[in-house]
C-alpha positions as YAML, in Angstrom:
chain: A
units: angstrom
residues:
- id: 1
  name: UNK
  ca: [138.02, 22.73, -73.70]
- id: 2
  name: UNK
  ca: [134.58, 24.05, -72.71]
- id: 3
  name: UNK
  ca: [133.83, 26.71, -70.01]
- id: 4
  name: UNK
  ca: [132.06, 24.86, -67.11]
- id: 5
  name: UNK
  ca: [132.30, 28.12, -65.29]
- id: 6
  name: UNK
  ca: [131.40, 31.37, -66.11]
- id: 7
  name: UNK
  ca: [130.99, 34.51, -64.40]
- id: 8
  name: UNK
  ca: [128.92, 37.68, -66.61]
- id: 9
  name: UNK
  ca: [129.45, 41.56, -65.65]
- id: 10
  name: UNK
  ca: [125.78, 42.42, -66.79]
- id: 11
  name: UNK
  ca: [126.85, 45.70, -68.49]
- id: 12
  name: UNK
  ca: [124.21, 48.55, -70.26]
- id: 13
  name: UNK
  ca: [120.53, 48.37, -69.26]
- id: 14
  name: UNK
  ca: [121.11, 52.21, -68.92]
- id: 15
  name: UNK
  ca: [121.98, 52.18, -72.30]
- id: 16
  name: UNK
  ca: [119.34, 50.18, -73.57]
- id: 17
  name: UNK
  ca: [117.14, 52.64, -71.60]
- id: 18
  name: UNK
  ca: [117.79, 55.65, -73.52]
- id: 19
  name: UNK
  ca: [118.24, 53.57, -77.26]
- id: 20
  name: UNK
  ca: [114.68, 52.44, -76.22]
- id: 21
  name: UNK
  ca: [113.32, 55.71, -74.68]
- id: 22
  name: UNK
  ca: [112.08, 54.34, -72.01]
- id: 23
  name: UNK
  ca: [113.31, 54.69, -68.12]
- id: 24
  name: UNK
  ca: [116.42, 53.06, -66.89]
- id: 25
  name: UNK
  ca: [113.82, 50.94, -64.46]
- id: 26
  name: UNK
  ca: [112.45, 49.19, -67.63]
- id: 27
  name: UNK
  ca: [115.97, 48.25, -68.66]
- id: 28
  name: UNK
  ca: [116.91, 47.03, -65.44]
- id: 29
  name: UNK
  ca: [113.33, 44.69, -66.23]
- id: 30
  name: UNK
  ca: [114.80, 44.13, -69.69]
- id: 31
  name: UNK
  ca: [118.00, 43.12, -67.96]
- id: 32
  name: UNK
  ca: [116.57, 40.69, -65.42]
- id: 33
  name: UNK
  ca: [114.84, 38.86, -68.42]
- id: 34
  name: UNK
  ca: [118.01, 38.26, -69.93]
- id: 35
  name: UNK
  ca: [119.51, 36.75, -67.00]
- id: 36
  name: UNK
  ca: [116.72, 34.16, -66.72]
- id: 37
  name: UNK
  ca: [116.62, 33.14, -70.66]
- id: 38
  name: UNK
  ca: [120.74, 32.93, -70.56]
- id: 39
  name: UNK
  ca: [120.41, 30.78, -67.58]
- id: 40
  name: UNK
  ca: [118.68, 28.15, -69.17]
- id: 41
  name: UNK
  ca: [120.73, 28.64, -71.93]
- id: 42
  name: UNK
  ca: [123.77, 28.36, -69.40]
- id: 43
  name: UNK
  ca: [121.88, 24.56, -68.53]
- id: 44
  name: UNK
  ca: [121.89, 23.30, -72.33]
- id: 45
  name: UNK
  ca: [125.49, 24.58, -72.86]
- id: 46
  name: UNK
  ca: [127.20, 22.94, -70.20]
- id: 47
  name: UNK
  ca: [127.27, 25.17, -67.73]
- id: 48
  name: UNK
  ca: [127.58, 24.34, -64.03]
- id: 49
  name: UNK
  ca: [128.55, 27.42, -62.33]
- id: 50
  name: UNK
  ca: [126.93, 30.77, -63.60]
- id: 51
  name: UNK
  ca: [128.13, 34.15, -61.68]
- id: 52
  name: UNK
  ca: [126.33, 37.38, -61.96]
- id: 53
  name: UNK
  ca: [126.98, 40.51, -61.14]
- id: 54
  name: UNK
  ca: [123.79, 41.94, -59.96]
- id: 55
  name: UNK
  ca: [124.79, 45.01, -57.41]
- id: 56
  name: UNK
  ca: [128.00, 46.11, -56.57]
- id: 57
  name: UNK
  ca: [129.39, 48.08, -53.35]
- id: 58
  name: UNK
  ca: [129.67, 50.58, -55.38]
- id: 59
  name: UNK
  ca: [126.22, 51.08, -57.19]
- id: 60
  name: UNK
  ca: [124.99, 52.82, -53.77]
- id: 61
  name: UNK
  ca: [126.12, 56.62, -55.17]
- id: 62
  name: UNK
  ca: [123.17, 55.75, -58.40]
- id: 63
  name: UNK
  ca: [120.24, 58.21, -58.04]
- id: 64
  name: UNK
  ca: [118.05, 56.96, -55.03]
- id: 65
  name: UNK
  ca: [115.00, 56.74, -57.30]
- id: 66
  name: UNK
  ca: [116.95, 54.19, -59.25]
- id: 67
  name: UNK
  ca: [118.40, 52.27, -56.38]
- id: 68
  name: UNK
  ca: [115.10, 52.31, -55.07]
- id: 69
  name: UNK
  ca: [113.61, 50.44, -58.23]
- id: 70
  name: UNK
  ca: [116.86, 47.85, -58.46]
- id: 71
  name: UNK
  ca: [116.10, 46.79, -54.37]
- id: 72
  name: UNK
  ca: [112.24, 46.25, -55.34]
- id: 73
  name: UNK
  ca: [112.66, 44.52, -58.68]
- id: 74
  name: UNK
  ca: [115.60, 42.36, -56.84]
- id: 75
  name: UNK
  ca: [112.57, 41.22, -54.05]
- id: 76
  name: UNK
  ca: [109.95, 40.65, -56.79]
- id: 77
  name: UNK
  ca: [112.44, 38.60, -58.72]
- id: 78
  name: UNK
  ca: [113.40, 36.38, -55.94]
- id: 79
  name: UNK
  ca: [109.88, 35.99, -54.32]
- id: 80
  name: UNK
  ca: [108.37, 35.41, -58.11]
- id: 81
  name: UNK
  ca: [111.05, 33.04, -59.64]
- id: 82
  name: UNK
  ca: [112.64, 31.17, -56.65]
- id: 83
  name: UNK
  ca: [109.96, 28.68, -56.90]
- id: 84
  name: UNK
  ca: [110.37, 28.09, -60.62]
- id: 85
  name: UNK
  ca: [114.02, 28.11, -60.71]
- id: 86
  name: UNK
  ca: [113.70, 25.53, -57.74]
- id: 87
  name: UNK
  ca: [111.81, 23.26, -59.91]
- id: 88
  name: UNK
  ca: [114.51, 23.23, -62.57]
- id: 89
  name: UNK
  ca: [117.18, 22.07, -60.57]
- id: 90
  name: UNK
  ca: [118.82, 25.48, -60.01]
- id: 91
  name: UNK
  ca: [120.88, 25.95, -56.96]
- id: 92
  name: UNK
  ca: [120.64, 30.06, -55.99]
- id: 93
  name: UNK
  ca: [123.80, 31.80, -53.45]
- id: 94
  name: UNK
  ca: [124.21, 35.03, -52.90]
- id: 95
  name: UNK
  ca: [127.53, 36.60, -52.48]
- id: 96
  name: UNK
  ca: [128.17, 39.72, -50.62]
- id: 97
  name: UNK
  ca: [127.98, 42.07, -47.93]
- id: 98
  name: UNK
  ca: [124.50, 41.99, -46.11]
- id: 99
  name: UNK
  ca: [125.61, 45.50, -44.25]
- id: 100
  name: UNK
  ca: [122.95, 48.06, -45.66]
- id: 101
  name: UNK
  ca: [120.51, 45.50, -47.01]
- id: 102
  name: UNK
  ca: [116.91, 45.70, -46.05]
- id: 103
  name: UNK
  ca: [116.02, 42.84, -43.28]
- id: 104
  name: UNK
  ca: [113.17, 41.91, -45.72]
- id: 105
  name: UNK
  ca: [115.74, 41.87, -48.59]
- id: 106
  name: UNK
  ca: [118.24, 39.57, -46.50]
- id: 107
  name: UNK
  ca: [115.43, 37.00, -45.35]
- id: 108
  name: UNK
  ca: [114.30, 36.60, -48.92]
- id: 109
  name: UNK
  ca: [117.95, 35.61, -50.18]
- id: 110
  name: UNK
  ca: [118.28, 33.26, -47.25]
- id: 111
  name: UNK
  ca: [114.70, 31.61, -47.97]
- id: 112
  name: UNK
  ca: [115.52, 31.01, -51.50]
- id: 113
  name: UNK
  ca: [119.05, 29.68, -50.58]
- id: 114
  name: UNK
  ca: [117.61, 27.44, -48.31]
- id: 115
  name: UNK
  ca: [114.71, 26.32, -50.65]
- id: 116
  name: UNK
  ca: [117.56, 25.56, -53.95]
- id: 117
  name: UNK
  ca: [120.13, 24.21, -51.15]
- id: 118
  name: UNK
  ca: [119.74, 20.33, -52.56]
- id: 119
  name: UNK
  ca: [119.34, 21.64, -55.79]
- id: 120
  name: UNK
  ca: [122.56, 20.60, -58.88]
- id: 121
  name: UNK
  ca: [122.10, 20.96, -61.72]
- id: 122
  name: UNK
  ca: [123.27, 24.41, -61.96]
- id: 123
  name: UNK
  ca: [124.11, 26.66, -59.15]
- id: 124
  name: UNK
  ca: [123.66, 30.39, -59.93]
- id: 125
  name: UNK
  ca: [126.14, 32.73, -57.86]
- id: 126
  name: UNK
  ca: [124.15, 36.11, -57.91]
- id: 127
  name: UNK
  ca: [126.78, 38.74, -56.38]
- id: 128
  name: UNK
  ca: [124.51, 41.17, -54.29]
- id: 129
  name: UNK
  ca: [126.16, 44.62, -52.52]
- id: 130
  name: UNK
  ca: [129.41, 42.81, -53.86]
- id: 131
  name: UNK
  ca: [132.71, 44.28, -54.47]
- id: 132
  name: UNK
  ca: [136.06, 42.24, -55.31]
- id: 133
  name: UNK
  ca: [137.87, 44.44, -52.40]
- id: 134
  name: UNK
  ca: [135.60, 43.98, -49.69]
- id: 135
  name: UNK
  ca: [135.56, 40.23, -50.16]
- id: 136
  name: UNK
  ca: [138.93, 40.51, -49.74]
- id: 137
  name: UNK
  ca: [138.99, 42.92, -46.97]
- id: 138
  name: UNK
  ca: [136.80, 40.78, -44.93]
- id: 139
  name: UNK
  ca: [138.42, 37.28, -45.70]
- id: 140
  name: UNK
  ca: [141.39, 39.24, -44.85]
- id: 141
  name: UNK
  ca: [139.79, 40.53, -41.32]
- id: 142
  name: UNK
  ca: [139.74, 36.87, -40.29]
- id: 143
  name: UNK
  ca: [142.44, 35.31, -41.51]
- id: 144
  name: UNK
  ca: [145.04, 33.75, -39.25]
- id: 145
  name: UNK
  ca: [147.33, 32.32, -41.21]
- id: 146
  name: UNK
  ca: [147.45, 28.69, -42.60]
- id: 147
  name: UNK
  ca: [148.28, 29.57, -46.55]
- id: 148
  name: UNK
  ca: [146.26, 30.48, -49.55]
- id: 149
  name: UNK
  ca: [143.30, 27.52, -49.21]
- id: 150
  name: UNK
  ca: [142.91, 28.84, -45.77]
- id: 151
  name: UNK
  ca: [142.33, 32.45, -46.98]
- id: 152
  name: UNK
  ca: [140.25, 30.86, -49.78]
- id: 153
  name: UNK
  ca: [137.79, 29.54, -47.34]
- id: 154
  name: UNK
  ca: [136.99, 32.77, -45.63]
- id: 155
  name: UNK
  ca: [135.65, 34.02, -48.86]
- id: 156
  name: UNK
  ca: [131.86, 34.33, -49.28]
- id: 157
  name: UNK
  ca: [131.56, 31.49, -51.35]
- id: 158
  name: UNK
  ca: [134.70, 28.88, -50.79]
- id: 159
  name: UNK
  ca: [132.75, 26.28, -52.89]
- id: 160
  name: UNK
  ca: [132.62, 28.92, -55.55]
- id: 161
  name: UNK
  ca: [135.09, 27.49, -58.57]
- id: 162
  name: UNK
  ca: [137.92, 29.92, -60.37]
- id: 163
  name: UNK
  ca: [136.11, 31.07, -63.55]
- id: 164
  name: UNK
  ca: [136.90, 29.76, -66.62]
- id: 165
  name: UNK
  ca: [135.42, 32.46, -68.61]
- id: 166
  name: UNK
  ca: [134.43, 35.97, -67.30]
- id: 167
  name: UNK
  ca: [131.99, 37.71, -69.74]
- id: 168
  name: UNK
  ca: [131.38, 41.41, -70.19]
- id: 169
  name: UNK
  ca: [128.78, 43.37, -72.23]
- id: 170
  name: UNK
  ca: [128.10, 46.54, -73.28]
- id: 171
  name: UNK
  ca: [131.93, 47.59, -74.70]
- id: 172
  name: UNK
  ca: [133.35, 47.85, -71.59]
- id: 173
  name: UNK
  ca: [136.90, 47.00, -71.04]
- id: 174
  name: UNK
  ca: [137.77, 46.17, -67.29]
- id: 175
  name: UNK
  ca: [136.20, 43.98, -64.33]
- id: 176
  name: UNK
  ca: [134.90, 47.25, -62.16]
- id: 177
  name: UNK
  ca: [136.09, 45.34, -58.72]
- id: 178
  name: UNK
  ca: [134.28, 42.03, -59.51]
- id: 179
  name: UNK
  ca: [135.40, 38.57, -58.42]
- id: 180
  name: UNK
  ca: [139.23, 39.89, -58.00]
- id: 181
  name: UNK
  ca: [140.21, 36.71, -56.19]
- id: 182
  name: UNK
  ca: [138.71, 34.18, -58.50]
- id: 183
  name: UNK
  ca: [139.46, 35.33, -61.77]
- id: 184
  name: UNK
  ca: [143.02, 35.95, -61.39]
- id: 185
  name: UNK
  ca: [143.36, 33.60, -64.32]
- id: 186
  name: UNK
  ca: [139.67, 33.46, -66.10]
- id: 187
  name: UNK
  ca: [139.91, 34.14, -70.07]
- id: 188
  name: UNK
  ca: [137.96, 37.65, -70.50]
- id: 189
  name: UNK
  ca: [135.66, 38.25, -73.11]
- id: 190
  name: UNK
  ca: [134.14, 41.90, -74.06]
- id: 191
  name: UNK
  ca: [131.36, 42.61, -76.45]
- id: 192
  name: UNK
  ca: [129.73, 45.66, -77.77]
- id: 193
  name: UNK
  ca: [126.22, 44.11, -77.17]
- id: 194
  name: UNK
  ca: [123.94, 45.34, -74.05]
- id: 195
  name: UNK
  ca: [123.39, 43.44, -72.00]
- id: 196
  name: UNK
  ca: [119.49, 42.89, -72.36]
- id: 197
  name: UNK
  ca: [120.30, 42.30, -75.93]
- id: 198
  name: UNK
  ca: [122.66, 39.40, -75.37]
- id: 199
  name: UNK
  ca: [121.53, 36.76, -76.53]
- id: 200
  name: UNK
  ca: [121.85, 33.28, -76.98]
- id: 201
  name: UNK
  ca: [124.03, 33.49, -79.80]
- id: 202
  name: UNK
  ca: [126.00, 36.05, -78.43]
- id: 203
  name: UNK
  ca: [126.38, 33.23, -75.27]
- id: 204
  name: UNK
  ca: [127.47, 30.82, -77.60]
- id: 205
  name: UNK
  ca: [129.88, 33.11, -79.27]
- id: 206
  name: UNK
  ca: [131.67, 34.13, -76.46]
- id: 207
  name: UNK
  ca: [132.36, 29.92, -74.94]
- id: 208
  name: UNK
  ca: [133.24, 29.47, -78.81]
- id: 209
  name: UNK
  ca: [136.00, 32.00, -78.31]
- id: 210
  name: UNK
  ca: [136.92, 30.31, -74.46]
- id: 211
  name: UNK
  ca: [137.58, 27.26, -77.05]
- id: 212
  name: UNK
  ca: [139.56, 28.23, -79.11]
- id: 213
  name: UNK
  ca: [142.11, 29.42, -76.56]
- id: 214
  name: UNK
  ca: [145.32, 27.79, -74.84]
- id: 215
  name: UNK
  ca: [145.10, 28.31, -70.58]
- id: 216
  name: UNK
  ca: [148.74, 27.97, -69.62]
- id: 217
  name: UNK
  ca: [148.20, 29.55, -65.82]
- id: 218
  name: UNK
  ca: [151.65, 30.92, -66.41]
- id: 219
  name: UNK
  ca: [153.34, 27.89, -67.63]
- id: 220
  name: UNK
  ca: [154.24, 26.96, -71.45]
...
């Protein structure tokens, strides 16, 4: 049994920040890096669907100076890498509330959906001024009835499969409001490392312990 979808809580670039002595922008850098290496990684392992949590609803109350530096190093990433991640078959969404996000920032999402729309080898689900509530919330705001595939396909992503495996770094032990529809039944897996230290062995560590585990989904 191998995970074929995964979803990552990208936890501790502060961290790494301060171990490193250098400022919490540089980890956030550190942190981006990481993404991009595991996502290839994510292509050799068998991954089809890979889910990051890159700003939540609640990451707003940060100091301004550092939501300041996550907005431009978002737009550099996106405007830099689109093209590149384009050419190796990677498929980019973007899950979330647009409320609050710069104009610019919102175009630039939409241009690189619309550039990787064709694109399957991978799709990468990067969840932007996301929170697990508000999805809900707003499904919720719309709904009319019709049963739980009909709620499903208000979400922000109804394509979006159920995790297999949802990841989390740094020693953290909870999902902080992420993906609470989907993962109702995704295996969790926490480790100590920070997140712009996880590596590829670390990667391969944590689908090695999906693996080795029974999914029941409440049956025997």
């Amino acid at each position: 049994m191998s995970a074929t979808y995964v979803a990552i809580i990208m936890d501790g670039n502060g961290r790494w920040a301060l171990q490193h002595g250098v400022p919490v922008a540089e980890g956030h850098k550190a942190g981006a890096d990481t993404v991009k290496a595991r996502l290839r990684d994510a292509v050799d392992l068998g991954v089809r669907e890979l889910t990051i949590y890159s700003f939540s609803t609640e990451n707003w109350s940060r100091p301004q100076d550092e939501v300041d530096a996550l907005m431009a190093l978002f737009s550099a990433r996106i405007i830099d890498e689109t093209p590149e991640l384009h050419d190796q078959g990677v498929k980019m969404r973007f899950v979330g509330r647009r409320e609050g996000v710069l104009p610019e920032l919102i175009s630039q999402m939409e241009w690189a959906e619309a550039k990787t729309a064709e694109n399957t080898r991978i799709t990468l689900y990067v969840a932007f001024n996301y929170g697990g509530r508000s999805e809900i919330l707003d499904a919720a705001a719309k709904y009319t009835g019709g049963g739980e595939e009909a709620f499903r396909a208000l979400l922000y992503a109804p394509e979006m499969h159920d995790p297999d495996l949802l990841i989390r770094t740094s020693g953290e032990q909870r999902i902080s409001n992420y993906l609470l529809w989907q993962a109702a039944y995704s295996e969790l897996h926490f480790t100590d490392v920070l997140w712009p230290d996880f590596s590829r062995a670390d990667f391969e560590d944590a689908l090695a312990s999906y693996e080795a585990r029974v999914r029941r989904f409440g049956g025997r």
